[in-house]
C-alpha positions as CSV (number, residue, x, y, z in Angstrom):
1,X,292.1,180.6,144.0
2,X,291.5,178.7,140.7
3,X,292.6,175.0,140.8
4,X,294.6,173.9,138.4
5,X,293.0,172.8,135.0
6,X,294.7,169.5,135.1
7,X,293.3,168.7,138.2
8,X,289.7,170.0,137.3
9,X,290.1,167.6,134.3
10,X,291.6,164.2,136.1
11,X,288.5,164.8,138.6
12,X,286.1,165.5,135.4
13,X,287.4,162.7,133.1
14,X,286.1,159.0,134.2
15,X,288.2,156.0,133.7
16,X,286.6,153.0,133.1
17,X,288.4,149.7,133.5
18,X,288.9,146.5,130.7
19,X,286.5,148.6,128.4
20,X,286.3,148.0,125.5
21,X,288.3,145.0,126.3
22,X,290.6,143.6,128.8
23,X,293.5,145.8,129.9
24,X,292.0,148.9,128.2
25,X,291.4,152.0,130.0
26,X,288.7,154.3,128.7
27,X,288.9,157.7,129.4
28,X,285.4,159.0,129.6
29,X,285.0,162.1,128.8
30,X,280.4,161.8,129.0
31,X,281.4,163.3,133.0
32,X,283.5,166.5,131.6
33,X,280.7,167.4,129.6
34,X,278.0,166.6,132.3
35,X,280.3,169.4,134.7
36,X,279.6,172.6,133.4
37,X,282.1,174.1,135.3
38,X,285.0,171.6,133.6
39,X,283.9,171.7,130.7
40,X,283.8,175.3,130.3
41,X,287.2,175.4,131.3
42,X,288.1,173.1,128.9
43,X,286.5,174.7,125.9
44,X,287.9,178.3,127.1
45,X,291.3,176.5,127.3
46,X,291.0,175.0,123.9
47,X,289.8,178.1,121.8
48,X,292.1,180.5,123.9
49,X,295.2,180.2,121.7
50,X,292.9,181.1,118.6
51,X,290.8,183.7,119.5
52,X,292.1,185.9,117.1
53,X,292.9,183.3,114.2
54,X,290.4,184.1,112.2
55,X,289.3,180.7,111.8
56,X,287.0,179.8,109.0
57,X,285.8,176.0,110.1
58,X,286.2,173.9,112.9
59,X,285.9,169.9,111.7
60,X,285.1,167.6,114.4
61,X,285.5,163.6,114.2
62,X,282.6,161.7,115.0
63,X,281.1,161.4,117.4
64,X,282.6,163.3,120.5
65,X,284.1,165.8,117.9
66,X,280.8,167.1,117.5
67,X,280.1,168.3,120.5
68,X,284.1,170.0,121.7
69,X,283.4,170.9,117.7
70,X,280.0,172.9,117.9
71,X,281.6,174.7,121.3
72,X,284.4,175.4,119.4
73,X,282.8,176.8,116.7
74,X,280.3,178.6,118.4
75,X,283.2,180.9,120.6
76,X,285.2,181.1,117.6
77,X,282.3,182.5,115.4
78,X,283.4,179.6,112.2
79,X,281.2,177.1,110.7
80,X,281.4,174.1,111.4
81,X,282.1,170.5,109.6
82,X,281.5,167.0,110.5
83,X,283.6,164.3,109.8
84,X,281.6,160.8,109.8
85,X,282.0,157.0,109.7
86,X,281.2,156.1,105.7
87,X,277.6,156.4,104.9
88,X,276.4,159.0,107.0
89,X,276.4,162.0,105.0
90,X,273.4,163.3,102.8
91,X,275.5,165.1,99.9
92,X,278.5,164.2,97.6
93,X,281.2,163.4,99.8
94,X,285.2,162.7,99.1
95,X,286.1,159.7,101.5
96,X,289.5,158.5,103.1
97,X,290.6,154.7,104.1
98,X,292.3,154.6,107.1
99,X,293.6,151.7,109.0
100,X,292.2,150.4,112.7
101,X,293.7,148.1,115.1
102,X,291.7,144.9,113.3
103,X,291.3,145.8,109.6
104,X,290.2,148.9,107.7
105,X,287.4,151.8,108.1
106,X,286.4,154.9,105.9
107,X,285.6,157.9,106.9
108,X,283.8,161.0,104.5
109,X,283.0,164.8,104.5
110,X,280.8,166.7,102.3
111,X,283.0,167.8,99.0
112,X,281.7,171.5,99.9
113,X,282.7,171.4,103.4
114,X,285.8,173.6,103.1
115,X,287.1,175.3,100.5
116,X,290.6,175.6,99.2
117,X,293.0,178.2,101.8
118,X,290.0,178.0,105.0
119,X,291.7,177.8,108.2
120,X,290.6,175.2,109.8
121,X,290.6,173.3,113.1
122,X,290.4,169.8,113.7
123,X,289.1,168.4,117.3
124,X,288.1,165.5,118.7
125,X,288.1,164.3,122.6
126,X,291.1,162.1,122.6
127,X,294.1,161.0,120.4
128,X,296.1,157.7,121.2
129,X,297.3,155.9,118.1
130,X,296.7,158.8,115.2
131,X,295.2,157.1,112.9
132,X,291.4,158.3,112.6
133,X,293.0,162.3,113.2
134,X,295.4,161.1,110.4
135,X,292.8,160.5,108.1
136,X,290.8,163.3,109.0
137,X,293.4,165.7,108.2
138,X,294.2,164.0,104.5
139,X,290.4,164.8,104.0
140,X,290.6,168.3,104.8
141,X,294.1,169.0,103.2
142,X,292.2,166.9,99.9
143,X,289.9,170.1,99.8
144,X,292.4,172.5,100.3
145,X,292.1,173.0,103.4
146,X,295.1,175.2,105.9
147,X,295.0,172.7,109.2
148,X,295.9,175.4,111.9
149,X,295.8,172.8,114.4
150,X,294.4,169.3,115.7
151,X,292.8,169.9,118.9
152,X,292.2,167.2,121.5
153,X,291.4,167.3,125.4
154,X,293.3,164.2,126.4
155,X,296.7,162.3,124.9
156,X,297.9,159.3,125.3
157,X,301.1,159.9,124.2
158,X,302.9,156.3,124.9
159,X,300.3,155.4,121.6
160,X,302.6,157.7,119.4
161,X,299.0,159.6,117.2
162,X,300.6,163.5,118.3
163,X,303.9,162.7,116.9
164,X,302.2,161.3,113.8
165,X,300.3,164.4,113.2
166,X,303.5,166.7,113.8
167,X,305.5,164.5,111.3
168,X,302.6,165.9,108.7
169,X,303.2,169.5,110.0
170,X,299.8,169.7,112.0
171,X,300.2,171.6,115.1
172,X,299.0,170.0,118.1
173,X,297.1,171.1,121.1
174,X,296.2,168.9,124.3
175,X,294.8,169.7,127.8
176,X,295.9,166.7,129.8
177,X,297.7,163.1,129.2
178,X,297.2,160.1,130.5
179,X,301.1,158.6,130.6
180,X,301.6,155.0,129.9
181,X,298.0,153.6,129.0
């Protein structure tokens, strides 16, 4: 008998106390990806619902985002695309501001990333307040892009970001919350 996936992720995911300040708990996911057992069942669990989507690109939010993203992409036979902090990219990019807890941040994609009617995945480890997945998506539907879901393995869901992707029509896809924090 299997154990449960929720389990195999509470016991893969490390939580580490007042980081990155006081009263903050950080979910760590640096241990899921260290257990090769979890973290195969977390990427099977993730690309499951779209393995016969025909997906074209999978973006993924720096920097964890890379890594679900390249699994992703590699099961789902799509290309992938990075999304990066402002100034990272080699190429002609199109960039999007975005707001953070203390002021503002940009974040950029190369302009020939996607083109116009891909379906396309968007993934990073964990969503809490929205706004960086937000932002993410504006750049992708700036290019044309056909969001076919937002992909995260944990929530937070008492910060509100799922239900401010699903008010823009994104689907969205979690493996395990962590209620109240």
């Amino acid at each position: 008998m299997t154990r449960a996936l929720e389990e195999v992720l509470r016991d893969a995911i490390r939580t580490i106390p007042d980081y990155p300040k006081p009263g903050v708990l950080f979910r760590d996911i640096t241990t899921l990806l260290g257990n090769a057992q979890a973290f195969r069942r977390a990427m099977d669990e993730l690309v499951a619902p779209y393995a016969d989507s025909h997906i074209d690109k999978i973006a993924g939010i720096e920097a964890r985002g890379f890594i679900l993203g390249g699994a992703m992409a590699h099961q789902l036979y799509a290309g992938f695309v990075p999304i990066r902090k402002k100034g990272k990219l080699p190429h002609e990019t199109v960039r999007v501001a975005y707001s953070l807890e203390y002021g503002l941040d940009e974040m950029e994609m190369h302009v020939d990333a996607v083109s116009p009617g891909e379906k396309v995945i968007l993934v990073d480890d964990l969503i809490a307040t929205g706004g960086t997945a937000e932002a993410a998506c504006r750049l992708l539907k700036q290019l044309g892009a056909d969001i076919v879901a937002a992909c995260f393995v944990i929530d937070l869901p008492d910060l509100g970001g799922r239900a401010k992707l699903e008010a823009m029509g994104i689907d969205v896809r979690t493996l395990i919350a962590f209620e109240g924090e």
